[in-house]
N, C-alpha and C positions, 0 to 999 in steps of 0.2 A: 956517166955511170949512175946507176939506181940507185940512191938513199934504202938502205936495209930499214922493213918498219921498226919502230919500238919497240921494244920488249919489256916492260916495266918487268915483269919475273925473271930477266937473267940480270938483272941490278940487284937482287936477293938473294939471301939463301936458304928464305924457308917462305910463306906465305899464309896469310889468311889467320885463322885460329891454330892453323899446324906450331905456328911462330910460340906457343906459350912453353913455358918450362912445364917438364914431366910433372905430376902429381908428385909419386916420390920426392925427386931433388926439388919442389917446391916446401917441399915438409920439412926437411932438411935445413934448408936455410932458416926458415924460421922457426926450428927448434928452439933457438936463444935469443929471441925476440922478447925484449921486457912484455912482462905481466899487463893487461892493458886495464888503465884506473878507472872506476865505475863511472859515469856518467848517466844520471838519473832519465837523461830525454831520449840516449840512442840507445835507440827500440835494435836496430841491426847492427851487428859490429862486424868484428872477424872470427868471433867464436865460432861458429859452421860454413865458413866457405862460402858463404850466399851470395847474392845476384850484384847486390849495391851498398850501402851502408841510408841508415834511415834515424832521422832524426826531428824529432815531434817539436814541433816548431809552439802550439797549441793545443785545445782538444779538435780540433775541425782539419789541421792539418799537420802532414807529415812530411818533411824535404826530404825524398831520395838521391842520393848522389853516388854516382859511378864513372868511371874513364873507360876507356878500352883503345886499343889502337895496334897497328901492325903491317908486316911487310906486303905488297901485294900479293896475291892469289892469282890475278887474272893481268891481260899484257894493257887491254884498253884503260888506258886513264879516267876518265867520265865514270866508267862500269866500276873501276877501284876502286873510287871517289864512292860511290855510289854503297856499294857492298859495304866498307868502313863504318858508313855514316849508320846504316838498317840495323848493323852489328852493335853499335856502342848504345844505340837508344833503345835494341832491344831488352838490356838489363831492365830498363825503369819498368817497360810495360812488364817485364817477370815480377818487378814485386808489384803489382796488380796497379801502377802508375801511371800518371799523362807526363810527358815530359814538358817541360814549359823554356829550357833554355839550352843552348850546346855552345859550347868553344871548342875551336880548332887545337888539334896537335899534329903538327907538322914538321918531319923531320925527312929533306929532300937533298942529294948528290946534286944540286947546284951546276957544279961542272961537268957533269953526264948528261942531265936531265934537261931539254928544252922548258924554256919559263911555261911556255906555250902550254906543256903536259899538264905540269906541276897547278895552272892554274885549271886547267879542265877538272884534274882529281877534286880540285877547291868545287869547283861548279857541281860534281859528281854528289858531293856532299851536301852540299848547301841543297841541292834540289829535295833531295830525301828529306833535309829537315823542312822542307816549304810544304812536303807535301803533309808532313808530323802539325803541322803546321806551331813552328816555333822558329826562331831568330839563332843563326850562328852570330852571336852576339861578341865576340872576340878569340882571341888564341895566341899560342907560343908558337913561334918558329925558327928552329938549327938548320943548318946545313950540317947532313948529318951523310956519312958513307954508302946506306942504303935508303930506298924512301920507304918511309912510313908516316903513316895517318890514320890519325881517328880522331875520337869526339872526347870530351869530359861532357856527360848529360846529367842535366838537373829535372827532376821530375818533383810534381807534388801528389799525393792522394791523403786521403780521410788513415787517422793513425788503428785504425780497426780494422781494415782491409787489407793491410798491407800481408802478404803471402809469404810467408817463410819457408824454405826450403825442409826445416827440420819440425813442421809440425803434421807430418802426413800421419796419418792411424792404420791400426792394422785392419785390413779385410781393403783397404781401400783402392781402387783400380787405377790403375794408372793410362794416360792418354797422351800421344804423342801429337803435334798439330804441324812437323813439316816431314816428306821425307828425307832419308840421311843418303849420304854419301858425297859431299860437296866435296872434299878433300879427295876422296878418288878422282872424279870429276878435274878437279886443278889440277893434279898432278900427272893426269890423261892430258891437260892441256900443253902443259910443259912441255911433252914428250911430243906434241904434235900429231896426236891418235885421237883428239879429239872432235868430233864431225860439228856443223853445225847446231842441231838438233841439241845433242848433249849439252853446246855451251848455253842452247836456251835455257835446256833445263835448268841448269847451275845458277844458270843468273834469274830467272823468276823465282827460287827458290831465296836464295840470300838477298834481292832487293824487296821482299814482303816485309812491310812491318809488322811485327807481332802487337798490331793495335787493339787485337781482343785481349791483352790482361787483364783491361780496369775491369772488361764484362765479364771474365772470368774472376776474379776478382770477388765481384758482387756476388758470387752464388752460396748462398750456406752450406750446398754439400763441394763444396773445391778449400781443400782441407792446407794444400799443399803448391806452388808455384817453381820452375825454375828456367833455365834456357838451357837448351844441347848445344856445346862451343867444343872449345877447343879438347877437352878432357872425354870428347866423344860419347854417345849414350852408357856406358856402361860409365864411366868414370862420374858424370852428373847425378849420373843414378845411386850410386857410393855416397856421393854427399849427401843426400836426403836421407837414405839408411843409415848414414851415420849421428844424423842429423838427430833425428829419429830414434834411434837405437833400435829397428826394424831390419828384417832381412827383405829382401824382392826378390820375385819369380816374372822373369821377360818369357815369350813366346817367339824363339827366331822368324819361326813362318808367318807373327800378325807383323813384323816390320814395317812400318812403308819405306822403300828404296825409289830412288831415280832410276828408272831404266837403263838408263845410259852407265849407269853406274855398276849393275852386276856383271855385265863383259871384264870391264877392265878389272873387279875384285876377283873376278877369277883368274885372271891373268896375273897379279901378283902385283896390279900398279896399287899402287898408293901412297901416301904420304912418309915421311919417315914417324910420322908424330905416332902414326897407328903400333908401331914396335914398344916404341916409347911407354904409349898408356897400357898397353898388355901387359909392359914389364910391370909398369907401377901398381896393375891391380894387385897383383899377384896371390896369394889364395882368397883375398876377398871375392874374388868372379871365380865361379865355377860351370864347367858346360855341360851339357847331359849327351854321352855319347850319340855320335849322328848328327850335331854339330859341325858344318863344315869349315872349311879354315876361311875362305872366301868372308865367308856370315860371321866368322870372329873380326875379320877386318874390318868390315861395314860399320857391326857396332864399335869399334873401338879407333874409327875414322874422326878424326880433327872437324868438327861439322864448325865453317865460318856463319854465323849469321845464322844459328841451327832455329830448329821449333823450338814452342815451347811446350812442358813439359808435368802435365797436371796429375796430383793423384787429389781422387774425389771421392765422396761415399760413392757405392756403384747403384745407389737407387738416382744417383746425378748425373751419369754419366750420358746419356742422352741429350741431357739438358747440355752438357759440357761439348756433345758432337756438335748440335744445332751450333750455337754459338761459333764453333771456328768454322762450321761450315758458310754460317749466312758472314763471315770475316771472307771468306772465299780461302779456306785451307781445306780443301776437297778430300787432302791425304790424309788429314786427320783422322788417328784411329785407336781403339784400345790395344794396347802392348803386353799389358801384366797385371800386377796385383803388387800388392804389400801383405806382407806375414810377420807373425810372430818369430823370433830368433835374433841370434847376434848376425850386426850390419852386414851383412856380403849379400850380394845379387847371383844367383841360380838362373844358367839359361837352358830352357828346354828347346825341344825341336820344335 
């Protein structure tokens, strides 16, 4: 008899960035989280939801630190490994940083999972950070009832460069640098609907490092930095307006989408996490009639390993294409704007 292949996604029950708790009942829980006591050198905390935490070591430099980690997305071990690792060092490069170190977080079913896998997903990892070029220098690991994996990344940059989420201005445009629907895409997968083709897409989309932040970064008109994950572009988009105390206007039609990705949002596939963040926006996102539902899904899809997500003066935006385009983010494109008003995101046609 046949050995049925692996499935690392029926050993889950959620994957990729879909895996994070709703925005709402993340708020929730830490409604009654002690007051956090000033500390003179950390420039980033958790006052706005941002990318990492960032802490000024000197004046020349800044330590960024972030974790991130989750159930798989996709069945290939190596490819899991892989996606994990793009996803967790993506925060450093959002706040405009090089990452200089990673540790493993691994938590693997032991008794389901051949060693054999469990070490690929490790290889999966490591390879992206070789290519970051930086050192999986150590890590924790459970034997835990589902496998999950990711990174803790250390990054450093200059403490004047670093990109906050909550410092965009109004008038300022906004630019997207991968396109969305990764979460439709995995959840196409599951189902077994999804062709070759499509899981390219997926997978050249979430294995790109976002190694143009620091170059983003350096620009005097890129006002503003963050990454599209789990909380989907509308829900990221909220933090920077909140951020901010700004409202935004998106354009559903400048989106960029994976192709592979609009069949199945019209068909109804997608993640559960997309219900999830709709709920959570809830009158902060508003649609301009003609709005289809398909295109509420899109933006409001679990993106694992998303782009990232710049608003700039718009006499920079140019400058801000060139850059992710010679990065090789060809989808890179302008989405919207920033305006004057209380924080909620407006989406027109």
């Amino acid at each position: 008899m046949t050995e049925a292949p692996l499935r690392l996604t029926e050993l889950s029950h959620g994957g990729g960035c879909g895996c994070k708790i709703a925005p709402a009942a993340l708020a929730e829980m830490l409604a009654h989280m002690p007051a956090a006591q000033p500390f003179a050198n950390l420039l980033v905390g958790t006052e706005t939801a941002d990318d990492a935490a960032v802490w000024k070591l000197n004046d020349q430099q800044a330590l960024i630190a972030t974790t991130d980690f989750f159930m798989p997305i996709v069945d290939d071990p190596f490819d899991f490994g892989r996606i994990a690792a793009t996803n967790a060092l993506s925060d450093v490069y959002a706040m405009g940083g090089t990452p200089i170190m990673a540790l493993a977080i691994v938590g693997m079913p032991v008794g389901k999972l051949p060693l054999s896998a469990i070490g690929r997903i490790l290889e999966g990892g490591a390879s992206v950070c070789a290519e970051a070029g930086i050192p999986v220098a150590g890590g924790h690991s459970i034997d835990s009832p589902e496998p999950i994996y990711g990174l803790v990344a250390l990054g450093l940059a200059h403490p004047d460069v670093i990109k906050r989420n909550r410092d965009a201005r109004e008038g300022d445009v906004l630019i997207l640098g991968k396109p969305l629907g990764v979460g439709i895409l995995g959840s196409a997968m599951k189902k077994g609907v999804l062709d070759a083709d499509g899981y390219a897409q997926m997978l050249a989309a979430t294995t790109r490092l976002n190694k143009v932040g620091p170059a983003l970064a350096a620009l005097a008109g890129v006002h503003a930095l963050t990454d599209v994950t789990g909380f989907g572009l509308l829900g990221h988009l909220l933090e920077i307006c909140r951020g901010a105390g700004l409202a935004a206007k998106v354009s559903a039609a400048q989106l960029p989408v994976m192709p592979a990705a609009v069949g199945f949002a019209k068909q109804g596939i997608g993640p559960g996490a997309i219900g999830r963040n709709l709920a959570s926006y809830g009158l902060s996102v508003s649609f301009e009639e003609g709005i289809e539902e398909w295109q509420r899904s899109v933006m409001a899809d679990a993106q694992t390993s998303g782009g990232l997500m710049v608003a700039c003066d718009p006499a920079s935006a140019d400058e801000v294409l060139e850059v992710f385009r010679q990065g090789g983010f060809t989808d890179a494109t302008v989405i919207g704007r920033m305006e004057a008003g209380l924080p909620k995101v407006h989406v027109t046609a």
